[in-house]
gemmi code that builds the backbone of each chain (N, CA, C; Angstrom):
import gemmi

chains = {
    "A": [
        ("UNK", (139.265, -28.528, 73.455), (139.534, -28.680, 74.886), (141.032, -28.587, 75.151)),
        ("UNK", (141.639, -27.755, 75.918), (142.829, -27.399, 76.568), (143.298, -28.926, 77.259)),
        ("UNK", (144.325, -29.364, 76.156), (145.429, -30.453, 77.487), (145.434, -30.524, 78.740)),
        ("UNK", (145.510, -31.634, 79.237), (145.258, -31.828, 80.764), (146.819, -32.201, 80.868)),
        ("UNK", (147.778, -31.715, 81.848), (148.905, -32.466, 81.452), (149.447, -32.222, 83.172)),
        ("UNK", (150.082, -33.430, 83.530), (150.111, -33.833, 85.006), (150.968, -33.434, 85.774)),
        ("UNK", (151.662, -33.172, 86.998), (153.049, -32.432, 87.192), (153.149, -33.502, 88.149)),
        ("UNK", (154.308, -33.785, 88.185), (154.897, -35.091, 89.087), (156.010, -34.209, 90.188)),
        ("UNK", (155.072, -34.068, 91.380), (156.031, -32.856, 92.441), (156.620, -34.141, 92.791)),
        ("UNK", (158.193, -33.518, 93.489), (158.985, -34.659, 94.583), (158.507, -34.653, 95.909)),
        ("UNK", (158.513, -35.753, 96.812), (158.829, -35.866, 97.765), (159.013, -34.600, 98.488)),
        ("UNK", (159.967, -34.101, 98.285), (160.328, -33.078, 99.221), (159.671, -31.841, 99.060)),
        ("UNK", (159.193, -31.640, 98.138), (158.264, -30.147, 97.283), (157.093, -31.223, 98.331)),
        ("UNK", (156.427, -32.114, 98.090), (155.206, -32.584, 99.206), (154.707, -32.010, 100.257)),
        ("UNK", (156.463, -32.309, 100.707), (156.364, -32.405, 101.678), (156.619, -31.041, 102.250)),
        ("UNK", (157.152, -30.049, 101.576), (157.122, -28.377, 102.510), (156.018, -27.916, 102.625)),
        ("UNK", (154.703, -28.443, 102.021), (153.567, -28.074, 101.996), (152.695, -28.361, 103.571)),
        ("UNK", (151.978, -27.341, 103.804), (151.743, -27.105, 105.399), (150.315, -26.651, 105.482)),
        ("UNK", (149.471, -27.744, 105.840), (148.005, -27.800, 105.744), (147.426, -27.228, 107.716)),
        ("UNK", (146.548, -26.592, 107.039), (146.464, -25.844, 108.932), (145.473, -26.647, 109.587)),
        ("UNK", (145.125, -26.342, 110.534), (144.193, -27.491, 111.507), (143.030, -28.182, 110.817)),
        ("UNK", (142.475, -28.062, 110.052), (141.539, -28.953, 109.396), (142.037, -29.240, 108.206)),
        ("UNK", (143.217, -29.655, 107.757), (143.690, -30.380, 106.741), (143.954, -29.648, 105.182)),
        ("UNK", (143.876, -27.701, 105.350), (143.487, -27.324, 104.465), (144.625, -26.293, 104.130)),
        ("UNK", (144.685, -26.209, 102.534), (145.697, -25.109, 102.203), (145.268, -23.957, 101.575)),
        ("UNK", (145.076, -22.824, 101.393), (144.409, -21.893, 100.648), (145.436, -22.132, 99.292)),
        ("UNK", (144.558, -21.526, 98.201), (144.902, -21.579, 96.651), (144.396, -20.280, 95.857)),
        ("UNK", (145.407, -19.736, 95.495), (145.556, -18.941, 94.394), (145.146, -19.521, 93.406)),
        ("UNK", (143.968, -18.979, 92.341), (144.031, -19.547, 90.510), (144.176, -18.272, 90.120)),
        ("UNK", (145.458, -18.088, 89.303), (145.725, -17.007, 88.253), (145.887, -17.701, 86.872)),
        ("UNK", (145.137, -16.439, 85.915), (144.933, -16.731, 84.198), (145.820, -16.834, 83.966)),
        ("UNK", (147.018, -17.970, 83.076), (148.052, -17.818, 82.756), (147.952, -17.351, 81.556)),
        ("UNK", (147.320, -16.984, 80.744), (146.990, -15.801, 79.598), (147.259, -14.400, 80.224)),
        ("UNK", (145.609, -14.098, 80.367), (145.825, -12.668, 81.058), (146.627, -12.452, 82.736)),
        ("UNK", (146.730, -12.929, 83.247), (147.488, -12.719, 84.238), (146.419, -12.844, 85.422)),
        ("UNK", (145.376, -12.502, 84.873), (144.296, -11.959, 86.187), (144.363, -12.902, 87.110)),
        ("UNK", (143.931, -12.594, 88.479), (143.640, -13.520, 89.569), (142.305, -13.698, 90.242)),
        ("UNK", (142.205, -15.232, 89.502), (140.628, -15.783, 89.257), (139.664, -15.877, 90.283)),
        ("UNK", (140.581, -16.612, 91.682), (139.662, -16.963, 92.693), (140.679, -17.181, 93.544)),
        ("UNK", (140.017, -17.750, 94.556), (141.014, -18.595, 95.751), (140.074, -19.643, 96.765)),
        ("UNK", (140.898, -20.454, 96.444), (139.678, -21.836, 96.780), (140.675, -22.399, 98.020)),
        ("UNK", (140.153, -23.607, 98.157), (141.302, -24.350, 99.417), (140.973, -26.058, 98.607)),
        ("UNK", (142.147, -26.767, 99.351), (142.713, -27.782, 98.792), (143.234, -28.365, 100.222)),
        ("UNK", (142.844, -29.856, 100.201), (143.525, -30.809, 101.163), (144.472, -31.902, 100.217)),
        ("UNK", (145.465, -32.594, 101.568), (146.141, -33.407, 100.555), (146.056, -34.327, 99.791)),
        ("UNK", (144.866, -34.662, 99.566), (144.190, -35.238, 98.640), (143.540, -34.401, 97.406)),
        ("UNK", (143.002, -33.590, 97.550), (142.776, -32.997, 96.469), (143.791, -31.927, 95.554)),
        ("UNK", (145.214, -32.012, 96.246), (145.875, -31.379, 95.891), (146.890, -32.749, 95.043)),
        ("UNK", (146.997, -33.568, 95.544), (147.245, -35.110, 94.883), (146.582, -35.167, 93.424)),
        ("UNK", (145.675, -35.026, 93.315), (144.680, -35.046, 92.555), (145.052, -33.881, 91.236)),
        ("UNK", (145.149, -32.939, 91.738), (145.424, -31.761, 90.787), (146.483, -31.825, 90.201)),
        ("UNK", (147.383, -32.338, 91.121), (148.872, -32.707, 90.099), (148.554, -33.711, 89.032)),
        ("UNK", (148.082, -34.130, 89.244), (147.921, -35.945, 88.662), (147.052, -35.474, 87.226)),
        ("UNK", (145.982, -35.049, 87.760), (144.959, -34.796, 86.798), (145.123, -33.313, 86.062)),
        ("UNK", (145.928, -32.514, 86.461), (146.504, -31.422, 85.850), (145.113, -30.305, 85.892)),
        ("UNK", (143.854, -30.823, 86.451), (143.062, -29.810, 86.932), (142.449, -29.159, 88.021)),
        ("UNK", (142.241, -28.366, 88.087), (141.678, -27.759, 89.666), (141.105, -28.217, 90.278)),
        ("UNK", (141.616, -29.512, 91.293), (140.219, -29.694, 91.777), (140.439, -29.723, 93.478)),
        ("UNK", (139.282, -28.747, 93.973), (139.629, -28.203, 95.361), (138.694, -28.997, 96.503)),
        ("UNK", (138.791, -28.254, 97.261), (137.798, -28.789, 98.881), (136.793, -28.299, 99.227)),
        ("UNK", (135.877, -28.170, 98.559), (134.229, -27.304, 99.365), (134.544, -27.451, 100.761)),
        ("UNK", (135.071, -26.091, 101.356), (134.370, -26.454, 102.347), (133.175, -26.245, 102.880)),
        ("UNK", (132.101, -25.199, 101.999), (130.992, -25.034, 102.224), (130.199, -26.653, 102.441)),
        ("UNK", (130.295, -27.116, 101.502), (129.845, -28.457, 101.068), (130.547, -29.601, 101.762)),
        ("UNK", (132.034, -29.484, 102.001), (132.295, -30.563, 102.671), (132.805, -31.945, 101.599)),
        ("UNK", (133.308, -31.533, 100.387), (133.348, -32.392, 99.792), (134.368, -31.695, 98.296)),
        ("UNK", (134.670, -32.856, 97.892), (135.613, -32.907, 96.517), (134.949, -32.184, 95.688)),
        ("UNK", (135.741, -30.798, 95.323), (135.004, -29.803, 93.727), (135.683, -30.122, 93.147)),
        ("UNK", (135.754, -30.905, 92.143), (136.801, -31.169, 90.862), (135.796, -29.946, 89.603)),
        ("UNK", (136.680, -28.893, 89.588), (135.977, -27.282, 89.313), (135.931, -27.691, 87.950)),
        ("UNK", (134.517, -27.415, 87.713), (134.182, -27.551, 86.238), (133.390, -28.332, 85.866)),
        ("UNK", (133.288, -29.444, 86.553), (132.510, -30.610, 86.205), (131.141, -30.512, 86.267)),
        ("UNK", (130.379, -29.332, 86.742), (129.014, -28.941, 87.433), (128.795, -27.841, 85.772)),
        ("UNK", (129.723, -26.932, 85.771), (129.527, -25.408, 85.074), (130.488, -25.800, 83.556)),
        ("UNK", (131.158, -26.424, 83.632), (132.007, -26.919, 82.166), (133.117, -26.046, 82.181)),
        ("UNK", (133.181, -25.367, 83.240), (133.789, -24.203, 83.490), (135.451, -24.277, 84.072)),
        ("UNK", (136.004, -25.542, 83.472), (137.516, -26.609, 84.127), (138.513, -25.443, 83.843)),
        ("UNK", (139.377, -26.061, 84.923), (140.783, -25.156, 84.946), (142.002, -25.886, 84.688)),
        ("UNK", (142.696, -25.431, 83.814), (143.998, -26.811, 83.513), (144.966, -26.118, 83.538)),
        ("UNK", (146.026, -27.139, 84.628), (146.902, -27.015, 85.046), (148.405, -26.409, 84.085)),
        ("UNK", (148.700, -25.375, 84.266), (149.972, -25.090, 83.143), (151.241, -24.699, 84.606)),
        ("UNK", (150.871, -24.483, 85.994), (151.877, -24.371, 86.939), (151.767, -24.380, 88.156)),
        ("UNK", (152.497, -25.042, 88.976), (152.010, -24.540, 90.331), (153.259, -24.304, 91.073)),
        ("UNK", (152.752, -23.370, 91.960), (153.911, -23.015, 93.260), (153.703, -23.006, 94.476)),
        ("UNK", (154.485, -22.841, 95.474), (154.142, -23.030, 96.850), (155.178, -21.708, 97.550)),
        ("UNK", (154.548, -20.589, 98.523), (155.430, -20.186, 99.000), (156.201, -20.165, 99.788)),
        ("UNK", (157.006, -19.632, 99.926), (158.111, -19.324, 101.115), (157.896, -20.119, 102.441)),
        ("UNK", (156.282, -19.877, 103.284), (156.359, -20.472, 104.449), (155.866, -22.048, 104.368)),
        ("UNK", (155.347, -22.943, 102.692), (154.493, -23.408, 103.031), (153.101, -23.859, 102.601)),
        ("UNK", (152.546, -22.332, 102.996), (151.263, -22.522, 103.245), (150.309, -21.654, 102.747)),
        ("UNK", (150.544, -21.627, 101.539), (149.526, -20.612, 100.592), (150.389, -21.585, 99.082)),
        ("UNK", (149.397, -21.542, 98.224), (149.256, -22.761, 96.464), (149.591, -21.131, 95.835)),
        ("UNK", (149.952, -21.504, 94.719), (149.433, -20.585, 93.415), (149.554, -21.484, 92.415)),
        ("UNK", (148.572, -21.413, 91.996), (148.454, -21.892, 90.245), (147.852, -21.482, 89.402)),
        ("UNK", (148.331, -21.371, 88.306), (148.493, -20.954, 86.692), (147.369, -21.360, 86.216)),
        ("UNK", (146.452, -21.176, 85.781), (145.813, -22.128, 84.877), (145.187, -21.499, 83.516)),
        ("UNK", (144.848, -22.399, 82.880), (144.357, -22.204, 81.213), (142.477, -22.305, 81.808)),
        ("UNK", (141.460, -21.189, 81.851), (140.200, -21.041, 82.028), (139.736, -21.566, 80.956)),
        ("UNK", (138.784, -22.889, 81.130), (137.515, -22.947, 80.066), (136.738, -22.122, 80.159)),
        ("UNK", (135.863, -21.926, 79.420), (134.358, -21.378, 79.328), (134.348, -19.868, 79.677)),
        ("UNK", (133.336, -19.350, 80.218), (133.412, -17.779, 80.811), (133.937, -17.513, 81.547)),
        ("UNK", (134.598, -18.588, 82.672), (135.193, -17.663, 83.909), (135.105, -18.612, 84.987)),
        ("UNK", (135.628, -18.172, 85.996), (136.070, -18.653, 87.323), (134.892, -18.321, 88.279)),
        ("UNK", (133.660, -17.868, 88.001), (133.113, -17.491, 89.133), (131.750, -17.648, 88.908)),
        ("UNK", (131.037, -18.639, 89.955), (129.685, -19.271, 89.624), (128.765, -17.796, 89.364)),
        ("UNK", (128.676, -17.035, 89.894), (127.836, -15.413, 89.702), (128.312, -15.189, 87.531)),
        ("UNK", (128.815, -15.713, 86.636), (128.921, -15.371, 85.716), (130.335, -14.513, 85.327)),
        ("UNK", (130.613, -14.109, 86.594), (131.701, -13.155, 86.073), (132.920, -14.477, 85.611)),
        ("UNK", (134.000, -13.257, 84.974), (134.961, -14.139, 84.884), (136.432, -14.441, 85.883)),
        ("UNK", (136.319, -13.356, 86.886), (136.809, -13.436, 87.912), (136.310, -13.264, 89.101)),
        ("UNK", (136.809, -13.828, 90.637), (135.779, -13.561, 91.784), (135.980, -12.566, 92.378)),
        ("UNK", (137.004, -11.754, 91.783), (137.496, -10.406, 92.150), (137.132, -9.401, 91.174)),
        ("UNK", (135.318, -8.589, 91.245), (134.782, -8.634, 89.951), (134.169, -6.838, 90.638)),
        ("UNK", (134.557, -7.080, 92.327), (134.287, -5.771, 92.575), (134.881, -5.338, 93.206)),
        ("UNK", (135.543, -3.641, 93.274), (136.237, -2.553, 93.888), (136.278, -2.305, 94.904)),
        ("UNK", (137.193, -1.632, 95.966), (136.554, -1.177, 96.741), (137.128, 0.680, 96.520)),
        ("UNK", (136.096, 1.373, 96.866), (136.021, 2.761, 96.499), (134.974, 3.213, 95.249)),
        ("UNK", (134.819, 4.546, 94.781), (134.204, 4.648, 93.469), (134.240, 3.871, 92.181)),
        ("UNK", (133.457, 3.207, 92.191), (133.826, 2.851, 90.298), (133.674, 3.551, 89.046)),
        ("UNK", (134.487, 3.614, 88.751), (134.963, 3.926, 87.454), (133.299, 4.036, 86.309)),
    ],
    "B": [
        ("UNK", (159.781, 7.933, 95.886), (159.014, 7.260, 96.663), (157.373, 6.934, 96.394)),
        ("UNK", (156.915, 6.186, 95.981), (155.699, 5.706, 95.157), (154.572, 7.043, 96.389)),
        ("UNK", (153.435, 7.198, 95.378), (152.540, 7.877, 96.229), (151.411, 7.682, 97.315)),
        ("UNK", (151.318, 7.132, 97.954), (150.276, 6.613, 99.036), (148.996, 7.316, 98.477)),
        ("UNK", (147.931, 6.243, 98.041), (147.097, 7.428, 98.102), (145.346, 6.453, 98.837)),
        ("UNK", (144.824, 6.926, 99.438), (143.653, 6.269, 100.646), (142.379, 6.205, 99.149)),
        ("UNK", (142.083, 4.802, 99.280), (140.874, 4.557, 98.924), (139.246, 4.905, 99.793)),
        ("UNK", (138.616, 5.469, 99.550), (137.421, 5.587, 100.331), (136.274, 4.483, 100.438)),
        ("UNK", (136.290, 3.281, 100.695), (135.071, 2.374, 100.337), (133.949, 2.723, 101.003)),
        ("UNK", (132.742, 2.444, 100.777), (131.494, 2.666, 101.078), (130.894, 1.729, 102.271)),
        ("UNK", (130.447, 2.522, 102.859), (129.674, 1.242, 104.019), (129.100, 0.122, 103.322)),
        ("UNK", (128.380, -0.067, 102.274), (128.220, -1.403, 102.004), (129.282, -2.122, 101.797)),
        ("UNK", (130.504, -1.485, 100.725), (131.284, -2.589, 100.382), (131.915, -3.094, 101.792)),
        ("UNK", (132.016, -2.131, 102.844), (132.945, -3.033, 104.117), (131.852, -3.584, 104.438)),
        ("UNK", (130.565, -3.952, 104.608), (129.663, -4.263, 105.227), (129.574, -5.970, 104.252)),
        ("UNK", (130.387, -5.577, 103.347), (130.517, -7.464, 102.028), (131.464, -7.988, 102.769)),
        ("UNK", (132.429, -7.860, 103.384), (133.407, -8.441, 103.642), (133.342, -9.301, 105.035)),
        ("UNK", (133.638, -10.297, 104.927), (133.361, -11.279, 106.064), (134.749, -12.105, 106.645)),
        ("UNK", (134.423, -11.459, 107.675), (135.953, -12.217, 108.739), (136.175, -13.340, 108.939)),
        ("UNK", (136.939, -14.207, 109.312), (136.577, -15.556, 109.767), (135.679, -15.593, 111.364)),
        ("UNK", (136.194, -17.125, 111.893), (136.262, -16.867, 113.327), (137.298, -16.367, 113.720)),
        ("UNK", (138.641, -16.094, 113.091), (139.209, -15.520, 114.227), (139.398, -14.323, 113.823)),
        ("UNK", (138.343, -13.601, 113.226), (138.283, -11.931, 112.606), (138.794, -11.298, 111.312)),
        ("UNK", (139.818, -12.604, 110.787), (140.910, -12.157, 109.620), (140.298, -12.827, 108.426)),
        ("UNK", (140.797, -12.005, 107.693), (140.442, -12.316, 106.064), (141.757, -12.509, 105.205)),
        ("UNK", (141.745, -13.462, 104.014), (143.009, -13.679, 103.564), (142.965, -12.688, 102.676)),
        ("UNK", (144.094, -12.085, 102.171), (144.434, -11.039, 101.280), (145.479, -11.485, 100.103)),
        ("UNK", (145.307, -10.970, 98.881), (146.517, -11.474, 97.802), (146.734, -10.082, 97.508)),
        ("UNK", (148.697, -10.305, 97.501), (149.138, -9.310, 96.679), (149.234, -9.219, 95.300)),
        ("UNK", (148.904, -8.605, 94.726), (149.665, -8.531, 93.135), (149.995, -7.122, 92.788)),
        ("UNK", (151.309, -7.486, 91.586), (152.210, -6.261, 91.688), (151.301, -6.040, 90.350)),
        ("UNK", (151.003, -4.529, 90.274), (150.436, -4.008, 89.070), (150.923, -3.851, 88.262)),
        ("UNK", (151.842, -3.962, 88.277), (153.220, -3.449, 86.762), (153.132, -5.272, 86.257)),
        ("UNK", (154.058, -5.827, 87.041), (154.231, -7.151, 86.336), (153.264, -8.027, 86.433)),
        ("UNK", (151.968, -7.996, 86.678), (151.050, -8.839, 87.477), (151.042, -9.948, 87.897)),
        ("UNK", (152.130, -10.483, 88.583), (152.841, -11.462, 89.442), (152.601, -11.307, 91.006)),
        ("UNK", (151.795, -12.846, 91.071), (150.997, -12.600, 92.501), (152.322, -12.785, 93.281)),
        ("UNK", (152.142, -12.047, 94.649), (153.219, -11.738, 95.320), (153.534, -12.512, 96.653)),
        ("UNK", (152.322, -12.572, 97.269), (152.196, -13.134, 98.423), (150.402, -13.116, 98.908)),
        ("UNK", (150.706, -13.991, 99.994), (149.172, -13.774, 100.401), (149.045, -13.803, 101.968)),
        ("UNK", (148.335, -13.122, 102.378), (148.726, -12.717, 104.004), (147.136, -12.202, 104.720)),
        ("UNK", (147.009, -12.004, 105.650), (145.907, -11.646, 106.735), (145.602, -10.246, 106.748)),
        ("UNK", (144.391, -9.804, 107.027), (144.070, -8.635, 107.664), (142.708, -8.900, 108.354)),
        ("UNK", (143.216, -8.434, 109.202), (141.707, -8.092, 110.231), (140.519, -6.655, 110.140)),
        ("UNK", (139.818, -6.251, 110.738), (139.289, -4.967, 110.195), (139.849, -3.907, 110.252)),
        ("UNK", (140.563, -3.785, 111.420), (141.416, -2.644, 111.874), (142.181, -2.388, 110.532)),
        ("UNK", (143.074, -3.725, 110.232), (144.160, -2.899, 109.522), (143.720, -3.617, 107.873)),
        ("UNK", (142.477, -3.515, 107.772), (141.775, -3.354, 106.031), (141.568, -1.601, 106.253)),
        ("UNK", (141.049, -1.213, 107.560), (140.417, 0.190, 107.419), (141.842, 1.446, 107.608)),
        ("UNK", (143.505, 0.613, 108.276), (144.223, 1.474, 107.874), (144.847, 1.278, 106.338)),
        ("UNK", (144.528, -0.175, 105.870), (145.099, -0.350, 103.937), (144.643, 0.689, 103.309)),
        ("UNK", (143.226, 0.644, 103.378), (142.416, 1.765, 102.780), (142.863, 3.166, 102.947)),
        ("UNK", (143.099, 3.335, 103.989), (143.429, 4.771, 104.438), (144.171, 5.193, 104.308)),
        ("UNK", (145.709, 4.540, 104.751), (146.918, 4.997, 104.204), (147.132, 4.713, 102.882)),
        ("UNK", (146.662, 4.155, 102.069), (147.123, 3.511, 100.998), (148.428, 2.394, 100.845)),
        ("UNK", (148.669, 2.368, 102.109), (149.829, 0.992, 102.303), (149.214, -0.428, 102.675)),
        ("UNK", (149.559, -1.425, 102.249), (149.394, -2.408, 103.017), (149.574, -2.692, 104.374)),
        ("UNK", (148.750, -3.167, 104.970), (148.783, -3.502, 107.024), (147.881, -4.670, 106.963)),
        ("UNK", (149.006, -5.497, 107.136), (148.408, -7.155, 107.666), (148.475, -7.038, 109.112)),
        ("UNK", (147.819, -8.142, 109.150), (147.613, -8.328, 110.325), (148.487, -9.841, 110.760)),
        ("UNK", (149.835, -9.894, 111.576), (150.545, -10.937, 111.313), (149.862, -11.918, 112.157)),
        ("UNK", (149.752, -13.079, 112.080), (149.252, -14.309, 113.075), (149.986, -14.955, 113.824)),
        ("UNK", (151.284, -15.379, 113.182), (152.665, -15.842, 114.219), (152.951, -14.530, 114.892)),
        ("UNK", (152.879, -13.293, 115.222), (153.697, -12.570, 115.740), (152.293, -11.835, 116.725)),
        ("UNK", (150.987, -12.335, 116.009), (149.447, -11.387, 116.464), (150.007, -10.025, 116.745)),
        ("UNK", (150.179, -9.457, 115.747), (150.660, -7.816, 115.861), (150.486, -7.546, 114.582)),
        ("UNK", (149.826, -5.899, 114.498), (149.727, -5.448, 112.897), (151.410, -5.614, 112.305)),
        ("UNK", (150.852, -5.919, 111.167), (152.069, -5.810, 110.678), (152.305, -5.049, 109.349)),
        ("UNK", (152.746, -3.603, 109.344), (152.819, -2.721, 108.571), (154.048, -2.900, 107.451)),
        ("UNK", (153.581, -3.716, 106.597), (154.466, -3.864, 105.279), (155.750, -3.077, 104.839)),
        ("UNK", (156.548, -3.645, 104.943), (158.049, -2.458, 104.945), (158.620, -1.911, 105.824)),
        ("UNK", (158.034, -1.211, 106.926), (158.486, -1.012, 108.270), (159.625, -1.308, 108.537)),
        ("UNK", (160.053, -2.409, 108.192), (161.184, -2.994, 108.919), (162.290, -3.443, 107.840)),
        ("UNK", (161.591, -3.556, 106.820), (162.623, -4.390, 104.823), (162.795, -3.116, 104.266)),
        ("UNK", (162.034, -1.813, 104.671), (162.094, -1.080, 103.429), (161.131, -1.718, 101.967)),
        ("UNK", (160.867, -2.354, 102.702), (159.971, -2.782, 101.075), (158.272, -2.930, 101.281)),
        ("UNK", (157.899, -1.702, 101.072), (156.759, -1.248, 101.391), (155.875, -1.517, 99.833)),
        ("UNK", (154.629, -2.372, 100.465), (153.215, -2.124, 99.387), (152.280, -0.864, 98.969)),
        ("UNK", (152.241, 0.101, 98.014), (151.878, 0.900, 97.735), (150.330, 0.548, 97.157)),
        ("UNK", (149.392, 0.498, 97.228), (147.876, 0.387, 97.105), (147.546, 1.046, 95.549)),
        ("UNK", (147.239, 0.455, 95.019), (146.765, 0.909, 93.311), (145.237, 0.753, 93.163)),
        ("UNK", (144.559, -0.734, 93.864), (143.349, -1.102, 93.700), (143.356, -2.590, 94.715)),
        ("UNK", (141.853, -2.530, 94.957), (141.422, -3.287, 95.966), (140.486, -4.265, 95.690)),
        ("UNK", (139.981, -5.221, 95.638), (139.222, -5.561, 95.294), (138.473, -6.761, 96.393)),
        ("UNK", (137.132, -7.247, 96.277), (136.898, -8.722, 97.519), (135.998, -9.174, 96.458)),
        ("UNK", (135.567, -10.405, 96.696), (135.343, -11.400, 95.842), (134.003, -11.953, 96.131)),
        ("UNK", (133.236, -12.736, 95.107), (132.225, -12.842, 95.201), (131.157, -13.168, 96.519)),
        ("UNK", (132.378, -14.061, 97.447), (131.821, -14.299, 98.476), (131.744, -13.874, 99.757)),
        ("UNK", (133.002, -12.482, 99.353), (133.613, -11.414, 100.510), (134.413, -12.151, 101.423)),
        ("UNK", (135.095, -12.978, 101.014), (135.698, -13.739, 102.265), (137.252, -13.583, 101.641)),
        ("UNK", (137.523, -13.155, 100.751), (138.780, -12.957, 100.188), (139.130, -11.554, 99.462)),
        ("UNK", (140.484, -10.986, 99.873), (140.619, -9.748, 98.978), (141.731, -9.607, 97.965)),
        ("UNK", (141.717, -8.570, 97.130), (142.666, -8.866, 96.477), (143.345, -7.469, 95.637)),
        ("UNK", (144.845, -7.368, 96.450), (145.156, -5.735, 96.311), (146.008, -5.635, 95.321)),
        ("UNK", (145.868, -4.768, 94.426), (147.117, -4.487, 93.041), (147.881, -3.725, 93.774)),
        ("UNK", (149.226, -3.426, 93.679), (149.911, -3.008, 94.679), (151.332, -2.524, 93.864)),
        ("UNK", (152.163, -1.162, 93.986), (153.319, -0.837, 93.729), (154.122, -1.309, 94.518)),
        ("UNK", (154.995, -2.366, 94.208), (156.089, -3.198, 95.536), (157.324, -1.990, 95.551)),
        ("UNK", (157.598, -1.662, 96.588), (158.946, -0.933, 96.660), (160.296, -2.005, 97.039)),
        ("UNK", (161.779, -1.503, 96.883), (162.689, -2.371, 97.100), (162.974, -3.223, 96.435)),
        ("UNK", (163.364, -4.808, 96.726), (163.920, -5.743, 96.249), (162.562, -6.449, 95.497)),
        ("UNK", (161.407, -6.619, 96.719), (160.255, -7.573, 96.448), (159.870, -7.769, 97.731)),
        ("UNK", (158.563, -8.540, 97.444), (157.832, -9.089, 98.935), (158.232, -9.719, 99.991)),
        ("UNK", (159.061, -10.766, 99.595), (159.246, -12.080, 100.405), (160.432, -11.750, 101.222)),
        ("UNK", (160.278, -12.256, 102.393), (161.518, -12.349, 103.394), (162.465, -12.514, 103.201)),
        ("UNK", (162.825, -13.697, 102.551), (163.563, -14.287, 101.925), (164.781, -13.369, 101.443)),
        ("UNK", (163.988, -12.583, 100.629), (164.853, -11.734, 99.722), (164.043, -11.574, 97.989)),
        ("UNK", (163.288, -13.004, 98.101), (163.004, -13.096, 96.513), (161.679, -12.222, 96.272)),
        ("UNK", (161.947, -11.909, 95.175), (160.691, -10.840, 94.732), (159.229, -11.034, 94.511)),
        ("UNK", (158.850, -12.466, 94.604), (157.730, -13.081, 95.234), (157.861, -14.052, 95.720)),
        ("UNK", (156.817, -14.449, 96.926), (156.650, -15.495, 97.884), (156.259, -17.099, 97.057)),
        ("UNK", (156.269, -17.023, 95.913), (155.523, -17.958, 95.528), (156.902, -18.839, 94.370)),
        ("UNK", (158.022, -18.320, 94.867), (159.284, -18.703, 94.157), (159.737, -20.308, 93.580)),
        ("UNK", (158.928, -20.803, 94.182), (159.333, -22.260, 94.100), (158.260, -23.094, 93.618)),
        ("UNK", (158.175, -24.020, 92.423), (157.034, -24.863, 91.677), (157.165, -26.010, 91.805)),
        ("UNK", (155.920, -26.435, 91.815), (156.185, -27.849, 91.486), (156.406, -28.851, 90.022)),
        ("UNK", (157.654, -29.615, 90.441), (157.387, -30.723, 89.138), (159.132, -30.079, 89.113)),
        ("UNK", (159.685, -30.881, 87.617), (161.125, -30.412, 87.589), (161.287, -29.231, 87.085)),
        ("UNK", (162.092, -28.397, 87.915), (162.640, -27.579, 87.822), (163.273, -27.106, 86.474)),
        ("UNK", (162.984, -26.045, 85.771), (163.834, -25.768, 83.980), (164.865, -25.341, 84.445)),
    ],
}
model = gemmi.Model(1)
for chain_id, residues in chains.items():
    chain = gemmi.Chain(chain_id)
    for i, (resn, *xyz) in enumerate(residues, 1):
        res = gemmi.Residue()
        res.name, res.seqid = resn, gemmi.SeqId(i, " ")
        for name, pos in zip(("N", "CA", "C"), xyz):
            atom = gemmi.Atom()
            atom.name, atom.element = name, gemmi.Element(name[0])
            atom.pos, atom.b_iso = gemmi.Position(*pos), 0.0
            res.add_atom(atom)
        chain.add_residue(res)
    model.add_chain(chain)
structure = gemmi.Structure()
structure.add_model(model)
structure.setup_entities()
């Protein structure tokens, strides 16, 4: 099992972070191996509390309406190796080390698994 | 000057892709050479069906509600390599030749410049 290891943001890194009318931030997960870009989930400030702390992905269903601490259902956990915030705010990216097959309940290993145009 | 070149997608694949309520879909850049996510930004249908076409990136800006044709104005235009939307069609995700300096307003060569936790 891949280290869980915690990131202690400041105050002020917190606080540039900019959640839109229902409390929510969109999130980047990129493979910090292969590079690929896994998914994109959303995160409130609580569950983004959480991810620092616990050094794993754990986001906001909002289908569901409730805390995905990702992995715990599929074994399928994401651990924390970085995170960033951009320029305005209001878009996450984070790094992570993939357990198991992949990022994406359909089996694949990314949720970006189809083209658009001819395939190859 | 990188080559523009128009992806053709198929009526089903635009027919996967799902808008919000307010018509827009979030989009991620990533640069294909370094695969360093770049930024992440809006498009509505209009300007997914001119991405495709021209082979440039065209967001759709939300603070300004005006297309907003990538470079236009920085010189630092997104060149289209591959496209992709995600399992649930609610997210896309474009490999992209960055021209110029980089993405971000700023100046810095991605939007996602700043991490959390201490700084190396």
């Amino acid at each position: 099992m891949p280290d869980a290891v915690s990131i202690l943001a400041s105050p002020e890194q917190m606080a540039a972070i900019k959640f839109d009318a229902a409390g929510l931030v969109p999130v980047i997960a990129q493979d910090v191996h292969t590079r690929s870009v896994l998914m994109m989930a959303w995160m409130n400030a609580a569950t983004l509390a959480a991810t620092l702390a616990e050094g794993r992905m754990v986001y906001w269903s909002r289908s569901r309406q409730e805390v995905w601490r990702k992995g715990d259902t599929s074994g399928d956990r994401q651990f924390v190796r970085a995170g960033y915030y951009d320029c305005d705010g209001d878009t996450l990216l984070f790094l992570v080390e993939q357990e198991g097959r992949g990022a994406c309940h359909t089996g694949e290993y990314t949720c970006f698994y189809r083209a658009f145009g001819e395939q190859p």
